[in-house]
Each structure stands twice: as structure tokens, then as C-alpha cells.
C-alpha positions as CSV (number, residue, x, y, z in Angstrom):
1,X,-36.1,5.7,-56.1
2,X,-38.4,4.7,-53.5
3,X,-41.8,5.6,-53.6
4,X,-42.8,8.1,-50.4
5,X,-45.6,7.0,-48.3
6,X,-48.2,9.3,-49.1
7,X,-50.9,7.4,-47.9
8,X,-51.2,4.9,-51.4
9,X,-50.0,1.5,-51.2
10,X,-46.6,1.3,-52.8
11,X,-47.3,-0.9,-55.4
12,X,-50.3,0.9,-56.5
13,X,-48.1,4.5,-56.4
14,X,-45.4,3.7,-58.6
15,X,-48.1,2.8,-61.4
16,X,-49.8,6.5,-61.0
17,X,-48.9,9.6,-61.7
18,X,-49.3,12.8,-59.4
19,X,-52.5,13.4,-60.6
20,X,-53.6,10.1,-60.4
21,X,-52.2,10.3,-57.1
22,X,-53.9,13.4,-55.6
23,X,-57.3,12.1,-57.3
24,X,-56.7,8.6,-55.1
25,X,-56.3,10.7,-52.0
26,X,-58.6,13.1,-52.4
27,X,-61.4,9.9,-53.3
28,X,-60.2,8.4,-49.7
29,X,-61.4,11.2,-48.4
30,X,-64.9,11.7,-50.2
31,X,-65.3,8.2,-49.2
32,X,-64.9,8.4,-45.8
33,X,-67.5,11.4,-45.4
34,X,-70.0,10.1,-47.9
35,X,-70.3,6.6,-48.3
36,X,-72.8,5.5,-45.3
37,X,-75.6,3.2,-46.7
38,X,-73.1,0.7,-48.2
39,X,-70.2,1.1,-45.6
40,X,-72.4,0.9,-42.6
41,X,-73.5,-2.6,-43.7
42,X,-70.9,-3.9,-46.0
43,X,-67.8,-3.4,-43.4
44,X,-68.4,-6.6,-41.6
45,X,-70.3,-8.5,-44.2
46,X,-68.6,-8.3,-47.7
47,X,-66.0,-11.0,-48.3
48,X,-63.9,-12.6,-50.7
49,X,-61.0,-14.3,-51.8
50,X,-58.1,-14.2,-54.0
51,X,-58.3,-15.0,-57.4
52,X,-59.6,-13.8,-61.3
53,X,-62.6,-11.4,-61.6
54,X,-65.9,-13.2,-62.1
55,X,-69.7,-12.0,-62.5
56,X,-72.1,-14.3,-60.7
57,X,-76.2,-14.0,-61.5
58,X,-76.6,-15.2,-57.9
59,X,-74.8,-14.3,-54.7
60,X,-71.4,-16.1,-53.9
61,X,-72.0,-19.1,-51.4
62,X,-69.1,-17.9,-49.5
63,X,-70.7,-14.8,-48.9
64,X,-72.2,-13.7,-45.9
65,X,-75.3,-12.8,-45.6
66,X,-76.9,-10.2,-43.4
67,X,-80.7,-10.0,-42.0
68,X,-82.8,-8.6,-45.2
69,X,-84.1,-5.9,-43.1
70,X,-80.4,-4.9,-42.3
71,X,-79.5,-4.2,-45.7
72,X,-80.2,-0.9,-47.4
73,X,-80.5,-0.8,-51.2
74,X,-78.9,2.0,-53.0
75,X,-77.7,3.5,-55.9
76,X,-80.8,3.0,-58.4
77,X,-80.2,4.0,-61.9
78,X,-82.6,3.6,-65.1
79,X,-82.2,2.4,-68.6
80,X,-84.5,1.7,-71.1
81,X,-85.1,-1.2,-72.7
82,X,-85.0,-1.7,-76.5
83,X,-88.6,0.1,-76.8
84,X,-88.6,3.3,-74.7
85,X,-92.5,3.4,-75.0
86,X,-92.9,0.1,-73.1
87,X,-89.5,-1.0,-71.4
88,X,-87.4,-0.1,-68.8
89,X,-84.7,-1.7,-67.2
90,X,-84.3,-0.3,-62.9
91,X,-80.5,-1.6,-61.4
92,X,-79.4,-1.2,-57.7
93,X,-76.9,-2.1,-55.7
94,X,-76.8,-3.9,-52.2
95,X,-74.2,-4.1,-50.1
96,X,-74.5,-7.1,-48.9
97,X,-75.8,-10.2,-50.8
98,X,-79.9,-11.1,-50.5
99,X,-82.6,-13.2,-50.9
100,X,-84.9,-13.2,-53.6
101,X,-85.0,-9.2,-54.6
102,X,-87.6,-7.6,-56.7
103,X,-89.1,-4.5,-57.8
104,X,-92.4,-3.3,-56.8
105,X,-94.3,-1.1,-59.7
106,X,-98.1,0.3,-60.1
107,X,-99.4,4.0,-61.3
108,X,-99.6,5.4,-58.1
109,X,-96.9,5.6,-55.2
110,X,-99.7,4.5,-52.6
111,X,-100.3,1.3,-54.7
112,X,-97.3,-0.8,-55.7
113,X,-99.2,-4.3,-56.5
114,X,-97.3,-5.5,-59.3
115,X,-94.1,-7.7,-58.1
116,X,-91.7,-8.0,-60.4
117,X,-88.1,-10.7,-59.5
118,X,-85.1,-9.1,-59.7
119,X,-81.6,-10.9,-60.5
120,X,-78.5,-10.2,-59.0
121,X,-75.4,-10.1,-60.7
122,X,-72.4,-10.6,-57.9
123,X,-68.8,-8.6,-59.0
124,X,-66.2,-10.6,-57.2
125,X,-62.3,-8.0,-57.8
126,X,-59.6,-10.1,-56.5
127,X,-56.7,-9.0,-54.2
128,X,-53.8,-7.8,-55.0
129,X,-51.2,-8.3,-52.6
130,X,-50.1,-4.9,-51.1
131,X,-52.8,-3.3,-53.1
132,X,-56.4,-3.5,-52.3
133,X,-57.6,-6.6,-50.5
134,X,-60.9,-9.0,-52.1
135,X,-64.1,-6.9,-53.2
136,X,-67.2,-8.4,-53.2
137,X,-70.3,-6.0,-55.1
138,X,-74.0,-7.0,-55.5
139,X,-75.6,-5.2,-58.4
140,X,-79.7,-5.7,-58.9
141,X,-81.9,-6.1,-62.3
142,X,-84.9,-6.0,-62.9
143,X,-86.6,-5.9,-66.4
144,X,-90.0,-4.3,-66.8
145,X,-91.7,-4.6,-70.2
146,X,-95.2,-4.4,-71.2
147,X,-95.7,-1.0,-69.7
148,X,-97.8,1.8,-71.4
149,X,-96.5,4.6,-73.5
150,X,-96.7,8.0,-72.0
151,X,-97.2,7.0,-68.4
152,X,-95.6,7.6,-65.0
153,X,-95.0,4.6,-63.0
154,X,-93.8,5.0,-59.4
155,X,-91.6,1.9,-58.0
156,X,-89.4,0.9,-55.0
157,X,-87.2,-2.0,-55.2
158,X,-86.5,-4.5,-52.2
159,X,-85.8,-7.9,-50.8
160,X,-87.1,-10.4,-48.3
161,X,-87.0,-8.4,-45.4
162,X,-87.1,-5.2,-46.7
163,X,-90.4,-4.4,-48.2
164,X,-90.5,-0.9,-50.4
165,X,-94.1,-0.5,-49.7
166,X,-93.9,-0.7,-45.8
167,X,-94.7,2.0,-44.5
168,X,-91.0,3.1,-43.3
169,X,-89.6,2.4,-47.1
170,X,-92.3,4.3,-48.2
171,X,-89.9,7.8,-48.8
172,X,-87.7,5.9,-50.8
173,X,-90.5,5.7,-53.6
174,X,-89.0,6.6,-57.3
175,X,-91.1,7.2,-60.4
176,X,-90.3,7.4,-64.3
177,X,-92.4,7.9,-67.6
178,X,-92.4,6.0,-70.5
179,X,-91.4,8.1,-74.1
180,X,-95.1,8.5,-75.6
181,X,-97.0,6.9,-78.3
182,X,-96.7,9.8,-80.8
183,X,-93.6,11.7,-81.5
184,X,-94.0,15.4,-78.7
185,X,-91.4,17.6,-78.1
186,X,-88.5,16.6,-75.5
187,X,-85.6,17.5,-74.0
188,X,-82.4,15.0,-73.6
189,X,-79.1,15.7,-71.7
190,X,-75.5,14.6,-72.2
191,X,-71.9,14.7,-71.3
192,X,-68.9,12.4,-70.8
193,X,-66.0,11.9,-68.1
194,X,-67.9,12.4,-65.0
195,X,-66.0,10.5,-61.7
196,X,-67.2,11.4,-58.4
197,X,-67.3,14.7,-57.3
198,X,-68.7,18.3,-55.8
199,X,-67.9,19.5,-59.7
200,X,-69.4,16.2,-61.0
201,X,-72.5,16.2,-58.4
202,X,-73.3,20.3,-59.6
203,X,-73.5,19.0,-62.8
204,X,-76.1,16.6,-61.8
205,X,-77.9,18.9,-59.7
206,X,-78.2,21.4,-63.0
207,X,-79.3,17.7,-65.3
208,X,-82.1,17.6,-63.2
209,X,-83.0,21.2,-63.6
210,X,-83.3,20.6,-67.3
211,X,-86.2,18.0,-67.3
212,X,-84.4,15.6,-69.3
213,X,-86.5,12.4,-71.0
214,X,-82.9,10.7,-70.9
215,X,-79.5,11.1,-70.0
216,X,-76.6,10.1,-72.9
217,X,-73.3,9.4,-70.7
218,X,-70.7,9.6,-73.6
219,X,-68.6,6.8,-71.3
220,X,-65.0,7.5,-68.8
221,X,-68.1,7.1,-66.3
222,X,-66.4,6.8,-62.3
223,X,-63.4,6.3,-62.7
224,X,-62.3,3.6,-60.5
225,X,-59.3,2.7,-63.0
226,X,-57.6,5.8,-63.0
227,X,-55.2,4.8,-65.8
228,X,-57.6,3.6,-68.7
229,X,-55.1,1.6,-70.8
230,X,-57.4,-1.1,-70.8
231,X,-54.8,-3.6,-69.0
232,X,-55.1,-5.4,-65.4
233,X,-51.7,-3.3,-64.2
234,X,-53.7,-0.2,-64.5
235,X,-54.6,1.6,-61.0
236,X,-58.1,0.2,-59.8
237,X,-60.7,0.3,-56.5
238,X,-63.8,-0.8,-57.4
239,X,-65.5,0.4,-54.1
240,X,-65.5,4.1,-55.9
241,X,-68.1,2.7,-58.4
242,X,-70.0,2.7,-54.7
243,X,-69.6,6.2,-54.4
244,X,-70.9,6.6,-57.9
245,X,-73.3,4.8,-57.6
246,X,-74.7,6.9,-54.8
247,X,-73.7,10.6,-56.0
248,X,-75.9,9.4,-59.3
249,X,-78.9,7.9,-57.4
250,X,-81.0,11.5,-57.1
251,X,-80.9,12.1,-61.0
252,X,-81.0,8.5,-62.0
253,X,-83.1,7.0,-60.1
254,X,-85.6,9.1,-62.2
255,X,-83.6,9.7,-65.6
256,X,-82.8,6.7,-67.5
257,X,-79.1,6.7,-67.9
258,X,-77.8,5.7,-71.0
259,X,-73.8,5.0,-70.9
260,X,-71.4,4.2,-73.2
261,X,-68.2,2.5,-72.8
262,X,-64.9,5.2,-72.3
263,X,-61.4,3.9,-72.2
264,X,-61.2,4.2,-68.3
265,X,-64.5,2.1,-68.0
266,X,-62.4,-0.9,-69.6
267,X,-61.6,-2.9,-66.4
268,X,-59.1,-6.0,-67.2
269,X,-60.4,-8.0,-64.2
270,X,-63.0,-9.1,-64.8
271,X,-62.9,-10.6,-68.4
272,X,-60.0,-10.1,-71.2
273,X,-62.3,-7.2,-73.3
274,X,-62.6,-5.5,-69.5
275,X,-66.5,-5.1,-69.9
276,X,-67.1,-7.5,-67.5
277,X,-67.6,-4.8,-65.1
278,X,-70.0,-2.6,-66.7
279,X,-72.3,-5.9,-67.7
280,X,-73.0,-6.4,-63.8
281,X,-73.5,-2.7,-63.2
282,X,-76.0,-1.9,-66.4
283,X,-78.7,-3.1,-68.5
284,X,-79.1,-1.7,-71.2
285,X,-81.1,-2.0,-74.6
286,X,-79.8,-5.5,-75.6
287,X,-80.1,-4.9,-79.0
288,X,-76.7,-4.0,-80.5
289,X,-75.2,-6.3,-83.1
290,X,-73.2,-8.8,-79.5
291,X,-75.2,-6.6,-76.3
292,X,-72.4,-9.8,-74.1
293,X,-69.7,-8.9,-75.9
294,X,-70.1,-5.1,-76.1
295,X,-73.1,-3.4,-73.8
296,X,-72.2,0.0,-74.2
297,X,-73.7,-0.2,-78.5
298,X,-76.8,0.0,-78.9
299,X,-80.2,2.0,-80.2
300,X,-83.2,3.3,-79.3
301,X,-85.8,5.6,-80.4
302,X,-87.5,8.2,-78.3
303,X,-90.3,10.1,-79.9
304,X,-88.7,11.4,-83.6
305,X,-85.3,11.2,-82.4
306,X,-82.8,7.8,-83.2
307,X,-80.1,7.5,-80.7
308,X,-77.0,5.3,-81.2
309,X,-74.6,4.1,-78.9
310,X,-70.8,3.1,-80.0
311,X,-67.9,1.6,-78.4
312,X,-65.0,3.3,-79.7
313,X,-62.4,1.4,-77.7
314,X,-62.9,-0.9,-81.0
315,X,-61.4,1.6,-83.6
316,X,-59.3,3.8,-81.3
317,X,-55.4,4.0,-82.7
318,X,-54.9,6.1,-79.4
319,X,-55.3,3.4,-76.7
320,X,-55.6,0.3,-78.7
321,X,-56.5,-2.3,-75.9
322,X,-59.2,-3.2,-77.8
323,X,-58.5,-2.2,-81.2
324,X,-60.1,-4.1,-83.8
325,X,-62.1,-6.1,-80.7
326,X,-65.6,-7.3,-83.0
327,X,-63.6,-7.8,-86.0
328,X,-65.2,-5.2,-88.2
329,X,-68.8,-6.0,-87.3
330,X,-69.6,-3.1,-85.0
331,X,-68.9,-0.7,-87.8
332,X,-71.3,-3.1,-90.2
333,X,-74.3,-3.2,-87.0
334,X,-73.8,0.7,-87.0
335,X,-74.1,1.2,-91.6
336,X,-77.1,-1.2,-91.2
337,X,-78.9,0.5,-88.1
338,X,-78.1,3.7,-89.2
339,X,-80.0,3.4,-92.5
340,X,-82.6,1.9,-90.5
341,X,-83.0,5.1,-88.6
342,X,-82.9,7.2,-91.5
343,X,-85.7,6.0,-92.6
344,X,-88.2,6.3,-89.5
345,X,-87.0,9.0,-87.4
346,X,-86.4,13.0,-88.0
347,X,-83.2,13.2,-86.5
348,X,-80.3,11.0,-85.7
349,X,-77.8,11.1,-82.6
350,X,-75.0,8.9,-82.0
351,X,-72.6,9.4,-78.9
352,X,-69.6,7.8,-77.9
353,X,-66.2,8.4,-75.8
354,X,-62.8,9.1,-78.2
355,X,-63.4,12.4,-80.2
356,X,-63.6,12.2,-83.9
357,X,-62.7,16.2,-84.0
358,X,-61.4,18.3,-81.5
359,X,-58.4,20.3,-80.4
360,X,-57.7,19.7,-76.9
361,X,-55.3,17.1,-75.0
362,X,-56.4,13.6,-76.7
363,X,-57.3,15.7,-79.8
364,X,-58.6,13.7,-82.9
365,X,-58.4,10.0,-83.1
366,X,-57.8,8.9,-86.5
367,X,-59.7,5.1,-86.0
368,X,-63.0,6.9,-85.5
369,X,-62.5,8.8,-88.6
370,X,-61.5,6.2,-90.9
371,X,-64.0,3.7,-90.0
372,X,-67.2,5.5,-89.0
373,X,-66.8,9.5,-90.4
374,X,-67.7,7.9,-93.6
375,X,-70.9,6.5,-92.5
376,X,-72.0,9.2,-90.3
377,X,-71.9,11.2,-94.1
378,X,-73.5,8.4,-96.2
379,X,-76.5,8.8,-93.5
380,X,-76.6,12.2,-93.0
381,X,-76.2,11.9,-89.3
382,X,-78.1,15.3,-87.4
383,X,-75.5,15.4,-84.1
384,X,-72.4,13.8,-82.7
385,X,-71.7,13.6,-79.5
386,X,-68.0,12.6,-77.5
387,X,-65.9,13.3,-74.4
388,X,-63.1,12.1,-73.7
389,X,-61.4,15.6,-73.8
390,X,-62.3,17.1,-70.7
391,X,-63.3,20.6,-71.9
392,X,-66.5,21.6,-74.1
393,X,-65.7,22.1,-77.7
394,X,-68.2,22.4,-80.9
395,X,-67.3,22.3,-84.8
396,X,-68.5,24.0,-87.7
397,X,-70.5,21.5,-89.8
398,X,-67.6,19.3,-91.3
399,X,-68.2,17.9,-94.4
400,X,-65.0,15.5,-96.0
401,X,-62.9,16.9,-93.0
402,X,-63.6,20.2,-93.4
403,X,-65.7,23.1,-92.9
404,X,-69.1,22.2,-95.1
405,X,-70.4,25.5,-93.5
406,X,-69.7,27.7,-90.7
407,X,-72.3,27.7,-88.0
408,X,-71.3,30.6,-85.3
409,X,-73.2,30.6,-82.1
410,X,-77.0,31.1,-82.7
411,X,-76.3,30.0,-86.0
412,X,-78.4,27.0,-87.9
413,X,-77.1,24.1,-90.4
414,X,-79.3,21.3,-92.2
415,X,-76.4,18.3,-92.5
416,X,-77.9,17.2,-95.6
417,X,-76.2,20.0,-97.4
418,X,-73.7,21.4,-94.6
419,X,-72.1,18.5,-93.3
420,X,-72.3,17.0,-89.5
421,X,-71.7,19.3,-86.2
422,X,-69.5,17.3,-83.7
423,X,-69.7,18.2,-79.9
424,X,-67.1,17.4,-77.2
425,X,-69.1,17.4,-74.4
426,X,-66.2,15.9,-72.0
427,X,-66.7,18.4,-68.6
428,X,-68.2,16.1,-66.8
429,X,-67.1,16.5,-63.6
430,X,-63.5,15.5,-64.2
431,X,-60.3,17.6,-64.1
432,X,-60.3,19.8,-66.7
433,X,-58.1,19.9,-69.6
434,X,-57.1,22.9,-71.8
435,X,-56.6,24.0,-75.7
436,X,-53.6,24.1,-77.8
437,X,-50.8,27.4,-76.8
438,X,-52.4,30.7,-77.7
439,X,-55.8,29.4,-78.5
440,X,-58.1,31.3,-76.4
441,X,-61.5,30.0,-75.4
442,X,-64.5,31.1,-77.4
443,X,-67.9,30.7,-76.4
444,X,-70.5,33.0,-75.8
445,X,-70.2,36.6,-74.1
446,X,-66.7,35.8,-75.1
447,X,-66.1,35.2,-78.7
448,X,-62.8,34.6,-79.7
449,X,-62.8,33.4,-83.6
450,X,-59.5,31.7,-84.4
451,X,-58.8,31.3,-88.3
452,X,-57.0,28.0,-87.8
453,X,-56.0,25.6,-85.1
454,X,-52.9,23.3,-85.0
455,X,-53.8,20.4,-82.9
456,X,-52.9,16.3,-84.1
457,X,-55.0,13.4,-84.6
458,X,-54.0,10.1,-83.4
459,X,-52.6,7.4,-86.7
460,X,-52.7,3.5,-86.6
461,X,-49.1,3.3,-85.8
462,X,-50.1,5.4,-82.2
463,X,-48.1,8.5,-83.3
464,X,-49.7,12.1,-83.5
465,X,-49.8,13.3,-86.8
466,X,-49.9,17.8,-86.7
467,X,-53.0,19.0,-88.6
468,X,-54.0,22.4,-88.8
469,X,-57.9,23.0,-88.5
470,X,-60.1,25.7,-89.3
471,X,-63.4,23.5,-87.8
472,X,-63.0,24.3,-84.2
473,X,-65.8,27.0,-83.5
474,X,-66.4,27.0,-79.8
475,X,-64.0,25.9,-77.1
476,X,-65.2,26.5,-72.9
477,X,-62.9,25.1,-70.5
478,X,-65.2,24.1,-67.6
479,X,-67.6,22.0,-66.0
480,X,-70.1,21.7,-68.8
481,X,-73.7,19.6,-69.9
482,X,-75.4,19.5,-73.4
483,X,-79.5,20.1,-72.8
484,X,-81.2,19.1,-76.5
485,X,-84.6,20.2,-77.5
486,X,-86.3,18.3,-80.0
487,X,-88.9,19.5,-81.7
488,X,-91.1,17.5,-83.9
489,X,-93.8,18.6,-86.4
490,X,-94.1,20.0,-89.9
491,X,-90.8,21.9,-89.0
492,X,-88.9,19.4,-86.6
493,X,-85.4,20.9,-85.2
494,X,-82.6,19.8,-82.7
495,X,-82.3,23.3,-80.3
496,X,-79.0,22.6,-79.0
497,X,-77.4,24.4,-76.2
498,X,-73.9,23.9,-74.1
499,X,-74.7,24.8,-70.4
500,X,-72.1,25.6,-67.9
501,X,-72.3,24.1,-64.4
502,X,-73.1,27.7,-63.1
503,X,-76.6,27.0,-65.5
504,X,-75.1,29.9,-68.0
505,X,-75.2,29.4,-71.3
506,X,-72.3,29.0,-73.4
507,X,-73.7,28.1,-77.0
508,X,-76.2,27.6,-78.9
509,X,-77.3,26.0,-82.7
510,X,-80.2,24.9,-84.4
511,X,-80.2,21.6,-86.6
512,X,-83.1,21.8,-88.9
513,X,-83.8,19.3,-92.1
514,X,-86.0,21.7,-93.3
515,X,-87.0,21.8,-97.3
């Protein structure tokens, strides 16, 4: 049966489904209304040729180059480094490859002295005959450390020929502030499976509204590769990570963005583990047990708060691309860093993509059970957060894989004695998914208590086991964020509250480790 033309080369049709489809279409059309800055420039200048996906550090000498005063950076996002207090990491993209870009920093917007050189890490995508043709992408680093705890620094970045502090660059300016010396109150954001958008851009709108200190992006971040089974004949178009790139740009050129890795953000063309991809479009804190060989782990500490990031395409029995991909020794970086944590900070975070509890269309997955539930026990982690389902869903505190105490909306729990509360915080931006048949939503205004739940978790041999739950306490489907106060002091808590895209409130719980 043929494929009908729809608009979708042929080739790249018959590997999609419908929704895949209509989500293809429908980004055709975003892109041609909204992506100015890089199309304006890049449509006669980017070029490229056939062959495997590489990452340069410096521009292609086949590329062509445009006058520096031609070429409009875009898309700036933050990341901190290592130390939050002292490092931060500011990315960019060009559309068009550059000489000799850098960032320009100082404490007040009128007085950018300090110069700092940028690198630029060049994303060549081959073409695919009958697909997409050659893509060439210029993504922009540069590493500022020795900064000052507790300070806003404004900063523009640039190139020869483009000068941020010229007076015409002047109202691209961007600031940030270091986390502070001492351990002050603070609020963090999070969700996962975001794409591009009106639903995903709300949500960013309402990110900024909170204040955050930091954004946790629990990975499936644009979804150019629309299939996410981790292999190169998966769907792809790399220019969407453009419009990204851009739809982000007002939250994160101020927010540092902390991402993890998701199954759609493996990209096969670029190296064999697909992360080759999301090592030219990030820095981030480079100290997880192989930052090359997996950038979305990591840690960092922000005022009394640990945060970890994990890559769970390594222990997912769901969509094993990458099962088993570090040989064990992501799981021994996280029992090592997690007693680290335990021992300096009030509270402990980790996020990541595939759910270790939930209800909804991907469920459970039964790898990130059996290799990290145990250790988020043995360390009493405070609060874990996923996506990967696209819906918001929040457990009781689950101790041994079941209810360690019931925590209802309003409700408080001390995981020491309760057990951990897992959030799936996947309504992003993305279409939304739904709960099992008959199991209404409950969240609240609307509280629906469900004694049990039959949903599945995912087993090594890829086939979904039936499981009847009694954990699953709140369940919202709809564009969703998670806002996080953390409160430090004699009586330090995590205030946490699920947030619909309207700004409504859908839960709230407390995690105290009080006496």
C-alpha cells in the first residue's frame, strides 16, 4: 500500500505513525511562521554533505561563512557548572558558522569588560536520500568560572562582527545569579517531554512566573526524532532543535536549564550511544562518573538541596537501545554520590526520564526499579522526579513497592520513616496521554481516591507484566510544571506543588526531615 502524499517525504511516512505524522506537519508549519533569526541567514549559507553524523569544536572548512555582522546569535540557554556558587556554563546557537565567538560578562549591563572565548561545536546530520537533505548546526560554549556566590551578572554573547556591547546589541543583554554562599530559601522548577509548542511555550511563560533558581528538564526535550527507539531508522529533522532552541531562549537565557537524556533525545546519527547530539547542544556539570560518554548524569548542589541527574536509557527494559550502556557503573557513580549528598545537604532530588511508578501509557519500568529503587531507599532520597508519561501523576510515599504511608493532597511525609514520593511530571508541552479504563483523574478541587489501580510495569524480556497498585494518589491529565520551595533552617522542608498551565494549582505536599 502506497503511502499518500500528505506533504511527508515517502520514505520518512511509512516509518511514522498518524500521530507522528500530524506532529511533522503541524512542526512544518510552526516553522515556517516562527523561525526568522536562523532561517533568514541560514537559507543560503548552511551546507553540507552526505555522509555519518560528526561533532566538530570548530566550524567545517566547507562551510560558508557569512559577514559576522550578518549573523544573529540565538537560542541562549544556561547551565551551571559543577559549583552553582561560582560556575556557569552560557550555549548559543548561530546559524551560520563564525569567527572567534565569546561571551561578554561584568556586574552591570552598561559595563561588559570581561571577554571571555567561546568554542563552537559544529553538528553536521547527513542526507538521507528522499528524506531530508545535509544539515549543518553551530552550537556556542562558553565556560565561566570564578564568579562570586550570590551575584547577578549581566552578559551578551557575540562574534567578530557582532559586538554585544554595541550600542544596537545592547537589548539583547541577559543576566543570571549565582546560588549563594549560605544555604537561603529557593524555589526550582521541573517537568519532562516538552517539544515545541503554544502548550509547551505557556508552560514556559508560567516557569518564569515562578522565579525559579533552576530549571530540572526530566529529558524527551524537542523532539526532533519523533520515534525514540534509539536507532538511525527512527523519524528525524534536526532543524526543529532550531525552533527549540528559540521557543526556550526567553526563560533560559536567564534560568539555567538542567536536562536530562529521555529516549527521544537519543539520536543514532551522530555516534552509536546517540548522545552525540545533545554533547554539541549542552554543557553541563562535567562531573558524572563519564560527563563524554553520558552528559545528561550528573550533580550539583544549590543552597541545602543535592540534585542528581540520571540517564535511564541505561537500565530501561522498555526501549532497550541502550540497555546496560556503562556497564553497571552509572548505578555505582549514583550509590557513591548519593551517600555523598547525604551527608552535606538537607534534601536530596534526583530526576530522570522513564518512570519508576506510575499508571499511565509507558507505566512502570521494571530496570529503574531493580537497579536504582534500592538505592534511592538505602539513602533516603527526599523526591523523585520523571516524565516520560505525558500526564502529571504523584504517589503515596512507597516504601519496598508499596504504600510506606499515604500522603493526600496538603498532606506531609518525612522519607526516613515513610518511604520516597515519586512525581511524573511528564506534561510538558507534549500530547497528552491518559490513565488506565475507569480511573478518573484526582487532583485537587476534584478528588477522586481510587482503592487500587491495575496498570503493568515493563520486565527484562520487554513484556508488560499486570500489577495492581494502591500507590497512585494524584493523577491530572494536562499541561502541567512542578514549582519546589526549599526551605532551609532549623526546620528545612521541600513545599512541593503541581501547577497547571492555566497557573492553578493541582497538588500540594510537604517533605519535612524533621526530628
Amino acid at each position: 500500500m502506497e503511502t499518500p502524499d500528505v506533504g511527508i517525504p515517502p520514505q520518512l511516512a511509512r516509518r511514522m505513525s498518524m500521530a507522528e505524522q500530524y506532529e511533522y506537519l503541524h512542526t512544518k508549519v510552526v516553522r515556517r511562521r516562527t523561525l526568522v533569526t536562523a532561517g533568514a541567514v541560514a537559507g543560503g549559507l548552511l551546507t553540507g554533505c552526505s555522509g555519518s553524523g560528526s561533532t566538530r569544536t570548530t566550524p567545517s572548512p566547507t562551510a560558508s561563512r557569512a559577514p559576522g555582522a550578518a549573523v544573529a546569535p540565538f537560542g541562549r540557554h544556561l547551565a551551571f557548572g559543577a559549583d552553582p556558587k561560582t560556575q556557569m556554563r552560557i550555549s548559543w546557537q548561530v546559524p551560520a558558522a563564525v569567527r572567534r565567538p565569546y561571551v561578554r560578562i561584568g556586574v552591570r549591563p552598561d559595563d561588559l569588560g570581561r571577554r571571555i572565548e567561546a568554542e563552537v561545536r559544529d553538528l553536521h546530520t547527513p542526507q538521507v536520500q528522499g528524506v531530508r537533505a545535509a544539515v549543518e548546526q553551530y552550537y556556542v560554549h562558553a565556560a565561566l568560572d570564578a564568579l562570586l556566590p550570590g551575584t547577578t551578572y549581566y552578559y551578551g554573547v557575540g562574534h567578530d562582527g557582532f559586538d554585544p556591547a554595541s550600542p544596537e546589541h545592547r537589548s539583547i543583554i541577559g543576566s543570571f545569579r549565582t546560588a549563594p554562599a549560605k544555604a537561603r530559601s529557593f524555589v526550582f522548577t521541573a517537568f519532562g517531554d516538552q517539544g515545541v509548542g503554544e502548550a509547551a511555550a505557556l508552560n514556559d511563560k508560567l516557569l518564569l512566573r515562578q522565579k525559579p533558581a533552576f530549571h530540572l528538564h526530566a529529558g524527551d526535550i524537542c523532539y526532533a526524532n519523533p520515534t525514540g527507539r534509539g536507532k538511525d531508522s527512527d523519524a528525524y529533522d534536526p532543524t526543529h532543535w532550531d525552533l527549540f532552541m528559540q521557543q526556550t531562549e526567553p526563560v533560559a537565557k536567564s534560568v539555567p536549564w538542567m536536562v536530562t537524556t529521555g529516549n527521544h533525545d537519543m539520536e543514532a546519527w551522530y555516534s552509536p550511544d546517540g548522545y552525540g547530539g545533545q554533547l554539541a547542544r549542552f554543557s553541563l556539570p562535567d562531573n558524572g562518573f563519564d560527563p563524554r560518554r553520558a552528559p545528561g548524569v550528573y550533580a550539583f548542589t544549590y543552597g541545602n538541596v543535592g540534585v542528581v541527574a540520571l540517564d535511564a536509557n541505561d537500565v530501561s527494559y522498555e526501549i532497550p537501545a541502550n540497555l546496560g550502556h556503562t556497564d553497571g557503573r552509572q548505578t555505582e557513580w549514583l550509590d557513591r554520590k548519593l551517600g555523598e549528598l547525604r551527608k552535606t545537604v538537607d534534601f536530596v532530588v534526583v530526576f530522570f526520564h522513564h518512570c519508576a511508578y506510575s499508571t499511565s501509557t509507558h507505566a512502570s519500568d521494571g530496570g529503574v526499579r531493580a537497579e536504582w529503587v534500592p538505592l534511592f531507599t538505602k539513602h533516603q532520597v527526599d523526591l523523585v522526579i520523571n516524565g516520560h508519561n505525558h500526564v502529571y501523576e504523584r504517589t503515596d510515599a512507597v516504601r519496598d513497592g508499596r504504600v510506606g504511608k499515604p500522603v493526600p493532597i496538603g498532606a506531609s511525609t518525612d522519607p526516613r520513616r515513610d518511604g520516597i514520593v515519586y512525581v511524573t511530571a511528564g506534561g510538558g508541552g507534549k500530547d497528552l496521554y491518559g490513565f488506565p479504563a475507569g480511573v478518573k483523574e484526582s487532583y485537587e478541587g476534584r478528588v477522586a481516591d481510587e482503592d487500587s489501580v491495575t496498570t503493568f510495569q515493563w520486565t527484562r524480556s520487554r513484556l508488560a507484566k499486570a500489577e495492581t497498585v494502591e500507590w497512585s494518589r494524584v493523577r491530572y491529565r494536562g499541561f502541567s510544571l512542578l514549582s519546589v520551595e526549599a526551605e532551609a533552617g532549623t526546620a528545612p522542608r521541600l513545599k512541593v506543588s503541581a501547577l497547571a498551565s492555566s497557573g492553578e494549582r493541582i497538588d500540594y505536599f510537604e517533605v519535612r526531615r524533621g526530628g
